[in-house]
C-alpha atoms as a printed R data frame, in Angstrom:
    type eleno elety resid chain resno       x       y      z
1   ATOM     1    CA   UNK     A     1  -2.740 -40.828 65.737
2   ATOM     2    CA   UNK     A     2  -2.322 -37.732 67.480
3   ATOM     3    CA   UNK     A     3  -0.602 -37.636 71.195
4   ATOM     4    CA   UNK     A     4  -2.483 -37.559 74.120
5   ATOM     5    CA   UNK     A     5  -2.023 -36.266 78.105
6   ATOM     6    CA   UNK     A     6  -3.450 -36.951 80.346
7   ATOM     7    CA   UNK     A     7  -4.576 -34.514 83.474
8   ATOM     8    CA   UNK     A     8  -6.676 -34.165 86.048
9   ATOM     9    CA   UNK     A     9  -8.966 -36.811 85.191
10  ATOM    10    CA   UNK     A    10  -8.736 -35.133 81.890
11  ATOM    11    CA   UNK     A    11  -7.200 -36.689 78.407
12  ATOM    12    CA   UNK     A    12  -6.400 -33.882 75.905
13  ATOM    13    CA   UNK     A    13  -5.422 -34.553 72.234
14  ATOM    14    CA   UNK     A    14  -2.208 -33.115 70.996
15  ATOM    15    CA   UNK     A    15  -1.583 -30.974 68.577
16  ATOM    16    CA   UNK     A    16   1.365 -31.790 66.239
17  ATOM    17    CA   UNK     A    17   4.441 -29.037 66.251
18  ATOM    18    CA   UNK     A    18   5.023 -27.660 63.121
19  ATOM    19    CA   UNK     A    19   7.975 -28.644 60.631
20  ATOM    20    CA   UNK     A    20   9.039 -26.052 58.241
21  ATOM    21    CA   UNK     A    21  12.096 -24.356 56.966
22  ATOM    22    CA   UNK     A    22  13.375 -21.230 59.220
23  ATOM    23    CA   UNK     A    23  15.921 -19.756 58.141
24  ATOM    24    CA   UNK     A    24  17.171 -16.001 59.337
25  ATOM    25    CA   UNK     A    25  18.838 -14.159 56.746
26  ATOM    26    CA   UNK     A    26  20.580 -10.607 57.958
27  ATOM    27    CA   UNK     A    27  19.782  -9.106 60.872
28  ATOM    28    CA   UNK     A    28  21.430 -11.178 63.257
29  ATOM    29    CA   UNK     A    29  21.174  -8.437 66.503
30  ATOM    30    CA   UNK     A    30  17.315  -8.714 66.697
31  ATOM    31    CA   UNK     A    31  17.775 -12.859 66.498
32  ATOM    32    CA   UNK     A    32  20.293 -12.343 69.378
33  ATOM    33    CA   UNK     A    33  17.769 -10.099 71.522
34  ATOM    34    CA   UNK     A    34  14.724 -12.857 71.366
35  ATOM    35    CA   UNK     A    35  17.312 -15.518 72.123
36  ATOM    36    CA   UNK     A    36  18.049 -13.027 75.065
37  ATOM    37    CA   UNK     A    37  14.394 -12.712 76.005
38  ATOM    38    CA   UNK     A    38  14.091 -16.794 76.038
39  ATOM    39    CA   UNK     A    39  17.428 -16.929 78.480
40  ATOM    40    CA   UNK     A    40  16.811 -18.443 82.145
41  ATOM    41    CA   UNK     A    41  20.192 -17.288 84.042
42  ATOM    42    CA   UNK     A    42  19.362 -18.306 86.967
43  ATOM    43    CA   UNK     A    43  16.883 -20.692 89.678
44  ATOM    44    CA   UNK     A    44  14.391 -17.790 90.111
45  ATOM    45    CA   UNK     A    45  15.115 -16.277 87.160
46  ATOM    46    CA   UNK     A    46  11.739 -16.466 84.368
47  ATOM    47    CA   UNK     A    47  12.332 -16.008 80.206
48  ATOM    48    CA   UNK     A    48  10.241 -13.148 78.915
49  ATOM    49    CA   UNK     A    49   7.780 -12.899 75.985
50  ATOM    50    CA   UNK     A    50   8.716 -10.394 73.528
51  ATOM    51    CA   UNK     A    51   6.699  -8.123 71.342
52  ATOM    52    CA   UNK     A    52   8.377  -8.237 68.063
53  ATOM    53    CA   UNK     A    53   6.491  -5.599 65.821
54  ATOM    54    CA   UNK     A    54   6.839  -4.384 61.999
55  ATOM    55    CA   UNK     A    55   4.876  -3.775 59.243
56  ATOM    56    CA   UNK     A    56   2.973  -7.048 57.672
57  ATOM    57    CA   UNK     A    57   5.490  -9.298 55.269
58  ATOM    58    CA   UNK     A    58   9.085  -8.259 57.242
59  ATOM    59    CA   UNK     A    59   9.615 -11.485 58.894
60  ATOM    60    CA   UNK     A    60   8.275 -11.596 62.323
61  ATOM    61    CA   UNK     A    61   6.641 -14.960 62.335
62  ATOM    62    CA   UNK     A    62  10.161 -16.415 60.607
63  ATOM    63    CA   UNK     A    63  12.089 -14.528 63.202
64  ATOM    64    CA   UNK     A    64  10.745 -16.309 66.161
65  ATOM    65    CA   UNK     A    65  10.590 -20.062 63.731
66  ATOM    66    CA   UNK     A    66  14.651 -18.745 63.562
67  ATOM    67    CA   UNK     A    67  14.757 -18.637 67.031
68  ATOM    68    CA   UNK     A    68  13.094 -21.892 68.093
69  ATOM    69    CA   UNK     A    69  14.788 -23.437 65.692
70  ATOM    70    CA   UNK     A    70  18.496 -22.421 67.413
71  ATOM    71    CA   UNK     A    71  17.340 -23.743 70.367
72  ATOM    72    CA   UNK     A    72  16.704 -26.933 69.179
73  ATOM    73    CA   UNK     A    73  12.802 -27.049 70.225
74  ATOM    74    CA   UNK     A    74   9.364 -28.091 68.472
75  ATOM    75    CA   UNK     A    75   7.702 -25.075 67.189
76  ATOM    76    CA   UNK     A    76   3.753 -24.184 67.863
77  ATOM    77    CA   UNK     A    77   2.422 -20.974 65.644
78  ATOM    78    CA   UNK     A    78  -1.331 -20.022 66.854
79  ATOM    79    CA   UNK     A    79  -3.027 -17.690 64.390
80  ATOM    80    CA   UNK     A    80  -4.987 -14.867 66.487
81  ATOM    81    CA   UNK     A    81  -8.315 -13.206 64.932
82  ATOM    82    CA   UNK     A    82 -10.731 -10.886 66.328
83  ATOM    83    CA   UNK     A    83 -13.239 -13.592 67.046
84  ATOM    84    CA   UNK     A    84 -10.556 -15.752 68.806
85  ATOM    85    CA   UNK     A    85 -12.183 -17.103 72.336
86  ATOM    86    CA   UNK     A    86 -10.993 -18.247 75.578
87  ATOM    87    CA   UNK     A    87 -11.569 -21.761 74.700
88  ATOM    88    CA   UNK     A    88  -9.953 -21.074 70.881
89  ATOM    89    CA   UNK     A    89  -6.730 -20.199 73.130
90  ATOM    90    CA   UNK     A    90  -6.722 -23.088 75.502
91  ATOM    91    CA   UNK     A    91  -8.874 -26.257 75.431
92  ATOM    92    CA   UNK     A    92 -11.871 -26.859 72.782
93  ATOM    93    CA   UNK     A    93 -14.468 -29.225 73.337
94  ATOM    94    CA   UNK     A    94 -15.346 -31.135 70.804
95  ATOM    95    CA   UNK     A    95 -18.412 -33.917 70.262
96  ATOM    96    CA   UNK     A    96 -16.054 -37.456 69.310
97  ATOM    97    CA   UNK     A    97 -18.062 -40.218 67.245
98  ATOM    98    CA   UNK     A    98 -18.638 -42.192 70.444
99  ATOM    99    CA   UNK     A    99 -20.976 -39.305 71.831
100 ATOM   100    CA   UNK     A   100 -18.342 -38.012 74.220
101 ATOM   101    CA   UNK     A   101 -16.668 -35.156 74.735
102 ATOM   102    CA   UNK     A   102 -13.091 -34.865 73.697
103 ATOM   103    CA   UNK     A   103 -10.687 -31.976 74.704
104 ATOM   104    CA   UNK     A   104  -8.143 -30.594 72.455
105 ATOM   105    CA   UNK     A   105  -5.621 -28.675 73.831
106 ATOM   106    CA   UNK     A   106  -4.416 -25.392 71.072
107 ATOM   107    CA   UNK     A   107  -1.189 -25.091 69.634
108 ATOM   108    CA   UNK     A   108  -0.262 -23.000 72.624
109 ATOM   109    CA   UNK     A   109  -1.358 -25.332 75.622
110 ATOM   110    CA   UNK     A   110   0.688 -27.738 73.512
111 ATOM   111    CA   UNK     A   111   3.953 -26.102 73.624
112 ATOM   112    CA   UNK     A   112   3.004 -25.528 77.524
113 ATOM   113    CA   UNK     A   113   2.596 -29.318 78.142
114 ATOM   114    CA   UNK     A   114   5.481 -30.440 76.120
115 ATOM   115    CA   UNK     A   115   8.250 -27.408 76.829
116 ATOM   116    CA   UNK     A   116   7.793 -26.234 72.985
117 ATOM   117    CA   UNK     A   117   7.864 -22.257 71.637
118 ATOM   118    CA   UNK     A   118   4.521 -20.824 70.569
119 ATOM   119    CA   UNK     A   119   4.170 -17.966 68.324
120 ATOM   120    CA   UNK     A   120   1.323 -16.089 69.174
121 ATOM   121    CA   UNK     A   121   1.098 -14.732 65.739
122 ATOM   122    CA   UNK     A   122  -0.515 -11.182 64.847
123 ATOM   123    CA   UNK     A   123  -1.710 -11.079 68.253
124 ATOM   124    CA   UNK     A   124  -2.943  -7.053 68.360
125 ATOM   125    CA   UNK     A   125  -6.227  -8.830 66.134
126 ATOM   126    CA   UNK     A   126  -7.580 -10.744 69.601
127 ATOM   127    CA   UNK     A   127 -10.000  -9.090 71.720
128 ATOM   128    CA   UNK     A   128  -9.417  -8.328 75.415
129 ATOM   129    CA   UNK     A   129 -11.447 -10.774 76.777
130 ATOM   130    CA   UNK     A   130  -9.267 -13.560 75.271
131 ATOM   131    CA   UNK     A   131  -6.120 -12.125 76.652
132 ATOM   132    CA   UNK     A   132  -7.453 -12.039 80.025
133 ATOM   133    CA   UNK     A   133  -7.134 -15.598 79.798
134 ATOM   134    CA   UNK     A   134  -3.393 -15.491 79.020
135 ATOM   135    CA   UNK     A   135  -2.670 -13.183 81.989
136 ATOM   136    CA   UNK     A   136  -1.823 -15.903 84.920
137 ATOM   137    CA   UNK     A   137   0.555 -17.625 81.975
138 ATOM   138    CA   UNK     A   138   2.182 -14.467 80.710
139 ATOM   139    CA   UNK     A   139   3.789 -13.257 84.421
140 ATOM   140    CA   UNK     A   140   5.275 -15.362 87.113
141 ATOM   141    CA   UNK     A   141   2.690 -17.357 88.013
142 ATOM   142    CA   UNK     A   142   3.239 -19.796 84.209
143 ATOM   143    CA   UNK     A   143   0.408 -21.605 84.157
144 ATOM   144    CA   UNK     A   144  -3.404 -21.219 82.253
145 ATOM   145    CA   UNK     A   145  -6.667 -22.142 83.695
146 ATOM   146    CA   UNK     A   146  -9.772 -24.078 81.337
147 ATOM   147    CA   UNK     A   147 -12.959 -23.075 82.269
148 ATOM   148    CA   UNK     A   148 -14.187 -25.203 79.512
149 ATOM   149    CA   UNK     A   149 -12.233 -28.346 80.807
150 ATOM   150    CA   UNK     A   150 -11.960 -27.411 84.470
151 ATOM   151    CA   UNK     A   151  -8.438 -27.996 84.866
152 ATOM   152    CA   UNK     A   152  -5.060 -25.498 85.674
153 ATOM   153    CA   UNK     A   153  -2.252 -26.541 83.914
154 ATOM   154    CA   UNK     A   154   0.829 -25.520 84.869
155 ATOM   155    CA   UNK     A   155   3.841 -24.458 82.377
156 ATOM   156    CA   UNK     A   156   6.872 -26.769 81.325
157 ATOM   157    CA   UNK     A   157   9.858 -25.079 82.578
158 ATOM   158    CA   UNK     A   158  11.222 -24.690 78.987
159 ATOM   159    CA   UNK     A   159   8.093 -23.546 77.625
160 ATOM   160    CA   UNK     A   160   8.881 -19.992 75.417
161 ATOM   161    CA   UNK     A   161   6.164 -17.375 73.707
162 ATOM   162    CA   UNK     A   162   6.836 -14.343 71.230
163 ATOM   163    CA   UNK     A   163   4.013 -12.390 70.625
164 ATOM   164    CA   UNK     A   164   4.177 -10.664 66.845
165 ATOM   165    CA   UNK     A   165   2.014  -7.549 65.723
166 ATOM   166    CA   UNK     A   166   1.398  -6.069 62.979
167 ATOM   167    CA   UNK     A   167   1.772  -1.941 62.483
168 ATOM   168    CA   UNK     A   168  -1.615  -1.065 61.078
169 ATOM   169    CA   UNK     A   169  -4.970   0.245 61.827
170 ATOM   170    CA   UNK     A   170  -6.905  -3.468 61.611
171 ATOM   171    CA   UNK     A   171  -5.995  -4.133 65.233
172 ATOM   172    CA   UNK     A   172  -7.225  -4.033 68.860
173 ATOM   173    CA   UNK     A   173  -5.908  -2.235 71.413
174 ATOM   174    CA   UNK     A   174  -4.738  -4.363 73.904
175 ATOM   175    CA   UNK     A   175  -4.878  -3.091 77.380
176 ATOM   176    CA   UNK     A   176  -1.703  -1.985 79.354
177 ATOM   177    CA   UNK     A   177  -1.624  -4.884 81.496
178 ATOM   178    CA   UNK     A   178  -1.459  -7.153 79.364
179 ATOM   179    CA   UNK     A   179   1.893  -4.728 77.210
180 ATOM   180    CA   UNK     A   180   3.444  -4.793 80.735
181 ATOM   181    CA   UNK     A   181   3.433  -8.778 80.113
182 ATOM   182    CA   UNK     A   182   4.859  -8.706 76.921
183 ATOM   183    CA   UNK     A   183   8.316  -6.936 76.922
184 ATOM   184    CA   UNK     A   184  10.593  -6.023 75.666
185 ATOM   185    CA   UNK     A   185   9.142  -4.543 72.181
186 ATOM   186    CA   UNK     A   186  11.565  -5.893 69.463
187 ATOM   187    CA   UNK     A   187  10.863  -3.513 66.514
188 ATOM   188    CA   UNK     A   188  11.952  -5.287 63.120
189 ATOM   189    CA   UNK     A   189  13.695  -3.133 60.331
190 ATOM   190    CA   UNK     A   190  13.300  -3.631 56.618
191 ATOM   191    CA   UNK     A   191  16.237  -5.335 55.443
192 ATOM   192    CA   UNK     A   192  19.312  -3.659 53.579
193 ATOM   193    CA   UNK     A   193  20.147  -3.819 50.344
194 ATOM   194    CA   UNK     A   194  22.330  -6.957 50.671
195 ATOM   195    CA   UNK     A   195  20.354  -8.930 52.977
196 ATOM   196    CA   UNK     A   196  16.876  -8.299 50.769
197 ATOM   197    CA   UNK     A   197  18.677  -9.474 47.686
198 ATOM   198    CA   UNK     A   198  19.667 -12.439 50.175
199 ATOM   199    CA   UNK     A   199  15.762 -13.305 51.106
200 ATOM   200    CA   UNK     A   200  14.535 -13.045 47.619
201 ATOM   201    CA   UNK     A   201  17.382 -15.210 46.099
202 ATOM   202    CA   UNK     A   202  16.963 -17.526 48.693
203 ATOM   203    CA   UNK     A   203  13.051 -18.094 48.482
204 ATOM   204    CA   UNK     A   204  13.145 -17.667 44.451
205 ATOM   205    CA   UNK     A   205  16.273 -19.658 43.121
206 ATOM   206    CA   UNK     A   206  14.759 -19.698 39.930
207 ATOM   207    CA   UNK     A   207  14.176 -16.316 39.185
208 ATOM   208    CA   UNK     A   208  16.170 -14.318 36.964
209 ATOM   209    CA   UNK     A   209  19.024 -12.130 38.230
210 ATOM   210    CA   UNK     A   210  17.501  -9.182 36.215
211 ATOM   211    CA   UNK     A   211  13.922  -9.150 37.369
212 ATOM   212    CA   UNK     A   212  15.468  -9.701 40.857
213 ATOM   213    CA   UNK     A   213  17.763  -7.046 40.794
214 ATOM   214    CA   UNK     A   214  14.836  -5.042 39.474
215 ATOM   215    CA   UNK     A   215  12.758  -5.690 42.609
216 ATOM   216    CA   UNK     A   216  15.804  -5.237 45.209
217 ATOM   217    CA   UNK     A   217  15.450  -1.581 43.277
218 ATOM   218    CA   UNK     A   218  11.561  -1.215 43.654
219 ATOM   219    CA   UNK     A   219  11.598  -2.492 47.496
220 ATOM   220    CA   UNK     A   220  14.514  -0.246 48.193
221 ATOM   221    CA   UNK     A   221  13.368   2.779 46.842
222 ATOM   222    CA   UNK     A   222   9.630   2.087 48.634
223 ATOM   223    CA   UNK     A   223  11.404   1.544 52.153
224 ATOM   224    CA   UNK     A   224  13.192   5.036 51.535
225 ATOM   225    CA   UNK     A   225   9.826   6.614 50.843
226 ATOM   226    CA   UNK     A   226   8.075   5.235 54.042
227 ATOM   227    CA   UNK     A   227   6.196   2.836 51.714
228 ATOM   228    CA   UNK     A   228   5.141  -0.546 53.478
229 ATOM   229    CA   UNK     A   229   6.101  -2.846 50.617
230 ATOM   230    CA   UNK     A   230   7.483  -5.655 52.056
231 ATOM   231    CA   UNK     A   231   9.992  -8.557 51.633
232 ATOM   232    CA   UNK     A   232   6.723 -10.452 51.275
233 ATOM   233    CA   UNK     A   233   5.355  -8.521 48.191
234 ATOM   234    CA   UNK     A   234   8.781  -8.913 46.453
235 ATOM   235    CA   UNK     A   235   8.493 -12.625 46.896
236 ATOM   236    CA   UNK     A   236   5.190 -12.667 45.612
237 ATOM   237    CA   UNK     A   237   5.446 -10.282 42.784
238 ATOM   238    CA   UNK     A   238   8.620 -12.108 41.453
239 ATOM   239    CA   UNK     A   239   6.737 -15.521 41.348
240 ATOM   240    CA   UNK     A   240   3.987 -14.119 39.483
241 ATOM   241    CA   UNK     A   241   5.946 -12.539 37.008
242 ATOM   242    CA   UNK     A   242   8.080 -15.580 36.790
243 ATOM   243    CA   UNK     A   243   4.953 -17.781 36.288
244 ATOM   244    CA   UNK     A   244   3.373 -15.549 33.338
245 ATOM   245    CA   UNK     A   245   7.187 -15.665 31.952
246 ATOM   246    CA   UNK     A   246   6.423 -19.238 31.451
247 ATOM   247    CA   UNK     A   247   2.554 -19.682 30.973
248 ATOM   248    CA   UNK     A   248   2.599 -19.014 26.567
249 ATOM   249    CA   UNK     A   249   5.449 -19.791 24.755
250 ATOM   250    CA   UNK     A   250   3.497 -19.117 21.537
251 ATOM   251    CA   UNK     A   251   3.171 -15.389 22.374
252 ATOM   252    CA   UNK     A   252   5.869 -14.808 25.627
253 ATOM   253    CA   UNK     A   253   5.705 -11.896 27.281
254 ATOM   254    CA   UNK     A   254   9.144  -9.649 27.838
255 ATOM   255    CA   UNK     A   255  10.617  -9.997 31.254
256 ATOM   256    CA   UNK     A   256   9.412  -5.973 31.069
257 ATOM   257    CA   UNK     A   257   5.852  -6.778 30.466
258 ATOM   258    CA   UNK     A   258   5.832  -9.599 32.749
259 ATOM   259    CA   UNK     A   259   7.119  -7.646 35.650
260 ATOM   260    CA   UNK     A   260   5.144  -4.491 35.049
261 ATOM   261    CA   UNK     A   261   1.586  -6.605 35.163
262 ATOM   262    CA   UNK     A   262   2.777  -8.483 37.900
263 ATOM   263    CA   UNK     A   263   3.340  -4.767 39.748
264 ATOM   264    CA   UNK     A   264   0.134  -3.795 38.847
265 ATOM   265    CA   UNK     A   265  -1.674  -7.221 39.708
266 ATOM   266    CA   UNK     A   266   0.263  -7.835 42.991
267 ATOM   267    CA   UNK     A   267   0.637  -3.967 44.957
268 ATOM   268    CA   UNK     A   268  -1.725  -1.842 42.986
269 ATOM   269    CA   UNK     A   269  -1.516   0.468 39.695
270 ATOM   270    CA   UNK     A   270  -0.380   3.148 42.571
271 ATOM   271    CA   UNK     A   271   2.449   1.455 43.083
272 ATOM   272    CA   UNK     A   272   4.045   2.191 39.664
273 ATOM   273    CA   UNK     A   273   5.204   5.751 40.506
274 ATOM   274    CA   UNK     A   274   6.653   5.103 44.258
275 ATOM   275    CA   UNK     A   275   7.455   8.921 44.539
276 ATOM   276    CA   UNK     A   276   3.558  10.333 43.904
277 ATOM   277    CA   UNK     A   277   2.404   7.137 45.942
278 ATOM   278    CA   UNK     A   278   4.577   8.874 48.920
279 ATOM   279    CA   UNK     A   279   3.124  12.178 48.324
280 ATOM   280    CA   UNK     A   280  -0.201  11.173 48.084
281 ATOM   281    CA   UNK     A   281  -0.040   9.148 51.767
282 ATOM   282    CA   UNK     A   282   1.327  11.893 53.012
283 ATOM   283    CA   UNK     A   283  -0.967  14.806 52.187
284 ATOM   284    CA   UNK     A   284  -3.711  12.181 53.576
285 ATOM   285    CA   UNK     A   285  -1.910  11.538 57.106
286 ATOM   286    CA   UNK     A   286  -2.153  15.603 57.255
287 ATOM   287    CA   UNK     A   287   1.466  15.990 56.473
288 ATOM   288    CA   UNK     A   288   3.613  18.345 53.906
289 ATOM   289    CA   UNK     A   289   7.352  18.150 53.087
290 ATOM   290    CA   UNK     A   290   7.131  21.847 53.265
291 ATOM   291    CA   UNK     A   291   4.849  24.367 54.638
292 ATOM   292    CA   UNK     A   292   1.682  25.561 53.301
293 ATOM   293    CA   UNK     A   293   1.341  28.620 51.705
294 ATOM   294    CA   UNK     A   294  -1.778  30.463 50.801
295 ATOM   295    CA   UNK     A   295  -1.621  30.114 47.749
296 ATOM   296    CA   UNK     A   296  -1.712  25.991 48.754
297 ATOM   297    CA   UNK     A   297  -5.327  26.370 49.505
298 ATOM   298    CA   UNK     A   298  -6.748  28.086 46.020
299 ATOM   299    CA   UNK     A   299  -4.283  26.133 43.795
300 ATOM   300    CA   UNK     A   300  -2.594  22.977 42.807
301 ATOM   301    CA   UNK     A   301   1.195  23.418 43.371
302 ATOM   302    CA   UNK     A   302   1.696  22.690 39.552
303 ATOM   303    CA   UNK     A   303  -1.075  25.210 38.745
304 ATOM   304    CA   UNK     A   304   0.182  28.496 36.967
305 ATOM   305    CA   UNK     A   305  -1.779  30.794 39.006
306 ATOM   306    CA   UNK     A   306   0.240  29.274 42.032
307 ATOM   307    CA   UNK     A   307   2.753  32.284 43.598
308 ATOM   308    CA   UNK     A   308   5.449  29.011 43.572
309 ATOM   309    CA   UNK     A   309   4.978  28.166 39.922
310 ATOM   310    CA   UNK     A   310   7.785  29.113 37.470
311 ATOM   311    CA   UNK     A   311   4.782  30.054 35.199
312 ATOM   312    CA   UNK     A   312   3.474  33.032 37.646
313 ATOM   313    CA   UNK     A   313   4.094  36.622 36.628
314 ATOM   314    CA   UNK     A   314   3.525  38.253 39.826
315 ATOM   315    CA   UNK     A   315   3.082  42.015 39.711
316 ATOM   316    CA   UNK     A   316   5.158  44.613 40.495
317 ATOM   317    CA   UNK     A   317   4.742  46.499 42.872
318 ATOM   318    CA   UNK     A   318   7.433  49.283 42.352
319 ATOM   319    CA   UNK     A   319  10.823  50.045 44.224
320 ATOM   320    CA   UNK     A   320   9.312  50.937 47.349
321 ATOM   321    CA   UNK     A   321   8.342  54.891 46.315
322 ATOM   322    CA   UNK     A   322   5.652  55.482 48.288
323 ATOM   323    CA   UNK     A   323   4.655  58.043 45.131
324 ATOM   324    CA   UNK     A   324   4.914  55.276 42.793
325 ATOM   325    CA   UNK     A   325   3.106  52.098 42.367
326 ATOM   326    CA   UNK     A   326   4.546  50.421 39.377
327 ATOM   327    CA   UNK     A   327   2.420  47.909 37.046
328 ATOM   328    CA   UNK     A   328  -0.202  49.958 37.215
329 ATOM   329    CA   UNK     A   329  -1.691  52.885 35.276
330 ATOM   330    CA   UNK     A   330  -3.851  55.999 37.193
331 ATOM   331    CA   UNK     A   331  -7.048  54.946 35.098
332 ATOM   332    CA   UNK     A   332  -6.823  51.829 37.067
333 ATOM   333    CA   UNK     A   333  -7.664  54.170 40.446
């Protein structure tokens, strides 16, 4: 049966921490800054919530799990969406068999209650309105305030928040502040070489060294390019390949075959040549690796009529005699 606590007149249902592996692999400065953030070195001194942001898939969420695990304390993870309300946040009302109303308190007033660490995850997706509501908790005042229930409640002394965010266009703006809540900004890298080989080993035991190795390659070469392929992706494209590896043993697939569909089905047929997939995003953010010509304009850069093709046979036009104009013939005047 799930905990109750009571308050102001008030008894709110629980929500259960969650219990899952967290392991940190690599990377051990950014794990030492949130640690940092959640530090309390003195009486009047108050632990901050950081802003850890990176692409989708590069271990945010498992950052802060890392984190809350080292400290020993239960872990709350609260999913944000752009339809997430006030009441989604803090306490929901909800009709109970009996014809009452019952309050259950979120994941987040949860870990306020009972000291925990919430994960506010891919919080740039919630609206304003519903981060208005987090104001009086995120600065030094700690506590939240149910409209919905009626009741202020204030913050457990070892109660900790990261916020993650993703780096894409899908998101709200949230207003400035609320950022001047949520500090420092703890940008996550994509992993090296060593440590991606590390993450994909570790989730995928079972795989095969060589289709492994094979996507340490792929993901390396896409971070190079600017590409937002992901630990995540890997992960997933591995197990799918893996999976039709083993679904016919009448006709089996090569480990080839099995990776190359599992490419296609997983990231896109786009994805096969990384270096066009680069160029491509880039002409279409506005960019060039080099500067336009005019010849750019009239002609692809592969075209033969293009002045940078190895194909073009410009024409001369002489040695610089102002009474000659070689390449061409008087008829031509």
């Amino acid at each position: 049966m799930a905990e109750t606590h009571q308050i102001q007149n008030i008894n709110l249902h629980l929500c259960e921490p969650l219990e899952m592996k967290s392991n940190w692999i690599g990377q051990t400065e950014i794990l030492k800054q949130v640690l940092a953030c959640w530090l309390v070195v003195d009486e009047e001194d108050l632990p901050l919530t950081p802003r850890l942001v990176g692409p989708p898939g590069i271990g945010k969420t498992q950052l802060a799990m890392a984190a809350a695990d080292q400290r020993k304390q239960d872990l709350y993870i609260y999913q944000c969406t752009a339809d997430t309300r006030p009441e989604d946040l803090l306490i929901t009302p909800v009709l109970a068999e009996s014809g009452k109303i019952a309050y259950h308190a979120s994941p987040l007033v949860t870990a306020i209650i009972k000291g925990g660490v919430c994960v506010l995850d891919e919080g740039n997706r919630m609206n304003e309105k519903s981060w208005a509501s987090l104001a009086p908790l995120l600065d030094h005042r700690r506590y939240i305030e149910s409209i919905v229930a009626g009741v202020s409640i204030k913050a457990h002394p070892d109660f900790r928040c990261a916020v993650t965010m993703n780096q894409d266009e899908s998101t709200f703006e949230i207003p400035d502040y609320i950022l001047s809540r949520l500090q420092p900004t703890l940008t996550i890298a994509f992993p090296s070489r060593e440590d991606e080989k590390a993450i994909l080993e570790y989730h995928l035991p079972f795989c095969s060294a060589e289709m492994l190795a094979r996507t340490v390659d792929f993901l390396q070469n896409a971070h190079e390019l600017k590409l937002d392929f992901s630990t995540r992706d890997g992960i997933n494209l591995l197990r799918f390949a893996t999976k039709r590896l083993q679904q016919d043993a009448d006709h089996p697939l090569s480990k080839d075959a099995a990776w190359q569909e599992a490419l296609v089905r997983c990231l896109g047929a786009e994805a096969v040549d990384l270096n066009l997939m680069a160029q491509q995003r880039h002409r279409s953010l506005g960019g060039q690796s080099l500067p336009m010509g005019f010849g750019d304009f009239f002609f692809q850069s592969d075209d033969p009529l293009h002045p940078d093709s190895p194909n073009f046979d410009s024409p001369d036009f002489g040695d610089g005699d102002d009474n000659e104009l070689d390449g061409f013939d008087e008829e031509d005047f």
